[in-house]
DRENBA-719029 format. One record per residue (C-alpha): x, y, z; residue in three letters. Coordinates in nm, 2 decimals. Layout:
N
PT     xx     yy     zz   r
PT      X      Y      Z ALA
...
% end
This chain:
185
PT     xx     yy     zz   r
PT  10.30  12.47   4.49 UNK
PT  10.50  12.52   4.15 UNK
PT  10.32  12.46   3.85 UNK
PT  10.58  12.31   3.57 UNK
PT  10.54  12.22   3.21 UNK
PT  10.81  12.07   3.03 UNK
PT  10.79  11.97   2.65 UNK
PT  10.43  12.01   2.65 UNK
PT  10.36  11.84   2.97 UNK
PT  10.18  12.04   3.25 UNK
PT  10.24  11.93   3.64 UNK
PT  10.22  12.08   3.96 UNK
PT  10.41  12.00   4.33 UNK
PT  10.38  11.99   4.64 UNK
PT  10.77  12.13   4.80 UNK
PT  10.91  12.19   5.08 UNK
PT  11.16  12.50   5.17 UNK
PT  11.44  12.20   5.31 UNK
PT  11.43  12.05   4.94 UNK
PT  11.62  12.11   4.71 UNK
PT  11.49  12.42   4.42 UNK
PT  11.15  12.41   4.59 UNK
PT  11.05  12.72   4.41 UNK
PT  11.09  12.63   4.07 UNK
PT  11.25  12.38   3.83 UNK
PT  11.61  12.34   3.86 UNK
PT  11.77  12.44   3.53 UNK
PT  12.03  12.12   3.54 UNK
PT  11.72  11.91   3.60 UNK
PT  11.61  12.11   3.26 UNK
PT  11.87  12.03   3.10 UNK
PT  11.96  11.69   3.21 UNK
PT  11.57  11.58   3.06 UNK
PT  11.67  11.78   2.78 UNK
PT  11.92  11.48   2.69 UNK
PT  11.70  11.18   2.85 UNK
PT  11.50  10.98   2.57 UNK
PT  11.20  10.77   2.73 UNK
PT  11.09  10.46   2.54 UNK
PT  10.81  10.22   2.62 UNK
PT  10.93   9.93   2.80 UNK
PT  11.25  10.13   3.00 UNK
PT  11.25  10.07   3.33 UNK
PT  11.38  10.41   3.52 UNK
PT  11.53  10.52   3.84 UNK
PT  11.53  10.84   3.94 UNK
PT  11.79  10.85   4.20 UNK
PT  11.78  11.10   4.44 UNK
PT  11.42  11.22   4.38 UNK
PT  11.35  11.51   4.58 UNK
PT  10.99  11.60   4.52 UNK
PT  10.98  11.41   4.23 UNK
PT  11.03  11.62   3.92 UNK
PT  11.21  11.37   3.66 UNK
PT  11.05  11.04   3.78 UNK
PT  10.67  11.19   3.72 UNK
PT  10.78  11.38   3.41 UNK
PT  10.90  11.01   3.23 UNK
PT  10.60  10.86   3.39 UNK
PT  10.37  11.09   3.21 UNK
PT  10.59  10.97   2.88 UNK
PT  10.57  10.58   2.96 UNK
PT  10.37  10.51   3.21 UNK
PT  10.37  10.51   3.63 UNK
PT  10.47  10.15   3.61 UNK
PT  10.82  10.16   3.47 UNK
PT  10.98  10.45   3.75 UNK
PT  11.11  10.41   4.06 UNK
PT  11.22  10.71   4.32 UNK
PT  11.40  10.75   4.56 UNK
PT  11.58  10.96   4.79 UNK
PT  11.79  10.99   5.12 UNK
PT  11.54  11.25   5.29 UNK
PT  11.19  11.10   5.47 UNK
PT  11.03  11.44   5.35 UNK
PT  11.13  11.45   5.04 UNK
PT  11.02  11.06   5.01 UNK
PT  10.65  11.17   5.16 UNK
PT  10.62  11.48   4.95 UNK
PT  10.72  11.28   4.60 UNK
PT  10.44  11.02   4.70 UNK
PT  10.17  11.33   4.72 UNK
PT  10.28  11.46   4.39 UNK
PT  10.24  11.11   4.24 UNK
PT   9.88  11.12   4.34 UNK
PT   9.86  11.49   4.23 UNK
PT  10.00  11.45   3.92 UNK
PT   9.78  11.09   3.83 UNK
PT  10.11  10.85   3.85 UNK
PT  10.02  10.68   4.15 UNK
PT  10.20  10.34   4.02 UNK
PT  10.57  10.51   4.02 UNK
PT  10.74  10.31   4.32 UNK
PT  10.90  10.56   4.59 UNK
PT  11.07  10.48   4.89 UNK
PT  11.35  10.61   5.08 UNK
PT  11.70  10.46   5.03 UNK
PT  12.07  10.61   5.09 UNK
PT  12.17  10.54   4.74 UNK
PT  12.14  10.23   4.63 UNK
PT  12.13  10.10   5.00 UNK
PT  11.75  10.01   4.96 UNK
PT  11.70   9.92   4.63 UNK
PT  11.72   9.52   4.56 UNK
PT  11.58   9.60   4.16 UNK
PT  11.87   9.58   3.87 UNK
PT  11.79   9.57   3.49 UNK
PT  11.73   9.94   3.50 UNK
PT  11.77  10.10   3.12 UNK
PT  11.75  10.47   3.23 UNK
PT  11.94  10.61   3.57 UNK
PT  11.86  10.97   3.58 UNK
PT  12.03  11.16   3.88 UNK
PT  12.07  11.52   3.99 UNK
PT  12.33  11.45   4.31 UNK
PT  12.45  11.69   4.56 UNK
PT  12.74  11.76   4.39 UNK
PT  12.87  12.06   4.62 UNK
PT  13.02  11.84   4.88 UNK
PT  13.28  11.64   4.85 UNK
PT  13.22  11.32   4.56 UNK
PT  13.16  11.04   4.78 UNK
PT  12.75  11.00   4.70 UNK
PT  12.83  11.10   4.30 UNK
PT  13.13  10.81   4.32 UNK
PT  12.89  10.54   4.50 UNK
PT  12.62  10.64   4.25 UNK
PT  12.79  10.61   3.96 UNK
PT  12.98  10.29   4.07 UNK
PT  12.68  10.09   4.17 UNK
PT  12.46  10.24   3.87 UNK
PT  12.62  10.06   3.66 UNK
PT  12.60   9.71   3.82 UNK
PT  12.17   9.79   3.82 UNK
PT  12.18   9.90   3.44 UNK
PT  12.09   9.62   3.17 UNK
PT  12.37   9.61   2.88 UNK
PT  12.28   9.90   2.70 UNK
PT  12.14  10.08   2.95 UNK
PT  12.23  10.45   3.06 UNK
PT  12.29  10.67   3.36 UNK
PT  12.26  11.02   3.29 UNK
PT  12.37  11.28   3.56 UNK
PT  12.41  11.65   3.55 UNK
PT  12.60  11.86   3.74 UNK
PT  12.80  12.19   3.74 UNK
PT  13.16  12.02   3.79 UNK
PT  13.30  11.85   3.45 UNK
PT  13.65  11.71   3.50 UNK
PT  13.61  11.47   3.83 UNK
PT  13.32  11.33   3.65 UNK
PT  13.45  11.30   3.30 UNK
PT  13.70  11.08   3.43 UNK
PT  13.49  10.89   3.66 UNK
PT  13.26  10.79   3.41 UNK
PT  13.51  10.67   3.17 UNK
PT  13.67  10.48   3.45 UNK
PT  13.38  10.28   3.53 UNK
PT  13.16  10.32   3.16 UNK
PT  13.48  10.30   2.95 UNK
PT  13.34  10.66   2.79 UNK
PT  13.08  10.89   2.80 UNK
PT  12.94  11.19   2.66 UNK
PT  12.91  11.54   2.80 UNK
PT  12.70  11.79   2.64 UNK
PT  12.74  12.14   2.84 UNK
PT  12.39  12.32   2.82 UNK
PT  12.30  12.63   3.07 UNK
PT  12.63  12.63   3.28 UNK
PT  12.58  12.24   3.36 UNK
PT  12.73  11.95   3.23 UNK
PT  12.51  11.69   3.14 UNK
PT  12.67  11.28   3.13 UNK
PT  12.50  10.99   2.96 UNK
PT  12.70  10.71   3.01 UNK
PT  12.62  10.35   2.81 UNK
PT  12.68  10.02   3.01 UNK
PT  12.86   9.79   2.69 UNK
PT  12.99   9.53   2.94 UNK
PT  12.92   9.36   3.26 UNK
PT  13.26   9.46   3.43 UNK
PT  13.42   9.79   3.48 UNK
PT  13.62   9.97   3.27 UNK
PT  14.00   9.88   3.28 UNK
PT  14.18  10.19   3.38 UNK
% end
């Protein structure tokens, strides 16, 4: 069980050993929540949930009914589902989906997404490529990782810009959808 408080917000969770950081919270997590700003009526996905860390935490700041998890990994899936119960959030949608594979909802506002960015960039490519066709105009992905320059550019390619803020070691994107098409490169 890891008991976590973050801005003033106290939770605990249920982990596993196969998930990932199931001892404590991951300090990119930390930091990318350092630079996510919640707002009644947002409509989040946390993509690529793992236990569930960042979609509880912005449901405790707007409400269960506004987040959706999800994640590649059945346990992980099953284990974010027990911490929504723990944690009094029980309306947070959570299923499991490769991706986007699953997920039929667009007219997100907030993407928030920690991937797996050790292997190669396939997943943090497909992520940030169809994030951007779920986000409303004027809606944001934010992603953190420990890699800067392969991301950088991929965000700008698809967002037209994007800012990075490097806090802790990781670098943390928020990228704005201003248009309904890509980029131009």
């Amino acid at each position: 069980m890891i008991f976590a408080e973050l801005n003033g917000i106290h939770m605990n969770f249920k982990t596993l050993p196969t998930l990932f950081s199931p001892n404590a919270l991951d300090a990119g997590t930390r930091a990318m929540l350092s630079c996510a700003r919640f707002q009644q009526g947002d409509k989040i996905l946390d993509l690529g949930c793992g236990y569930g860390f960042v979609g509880i935490y912005a449901a405790k700041l707007i409400g269960d009914g506004c987040v959706t998890m999800v994640d590649i990994d059945e346990a992980a899936v099953a284990i974010a589902r027990e911490n929504t119960l723990l944690n009094d959030v029980a309306g947070i949608r959570v299923f499991q989906s490769n991706g986007f594979y699953s997920i039929d909802d667009t007219g997100y506002t907030v993407i928030l997404s920690n991937p797996p960015y050790h292997t190669d960039f396939s997943i943090a490519k497909r992520f940030i490529e169809k994030g951007f066709n779920r986000l409303i105009i004027g809606g944001k992905m934010i992603m953190v990782t420990k890699r800067k320059d392969w991301y950088k550019n991929k965000f700008i390619s698809i967002f037209g810009g994007v800012l990075v803020k490097q806090i802790d070691g990781y670098f943390v994107f928020t990228a704005e959808k201003r248009s309904v098409s890509y980029a131009k490169k």
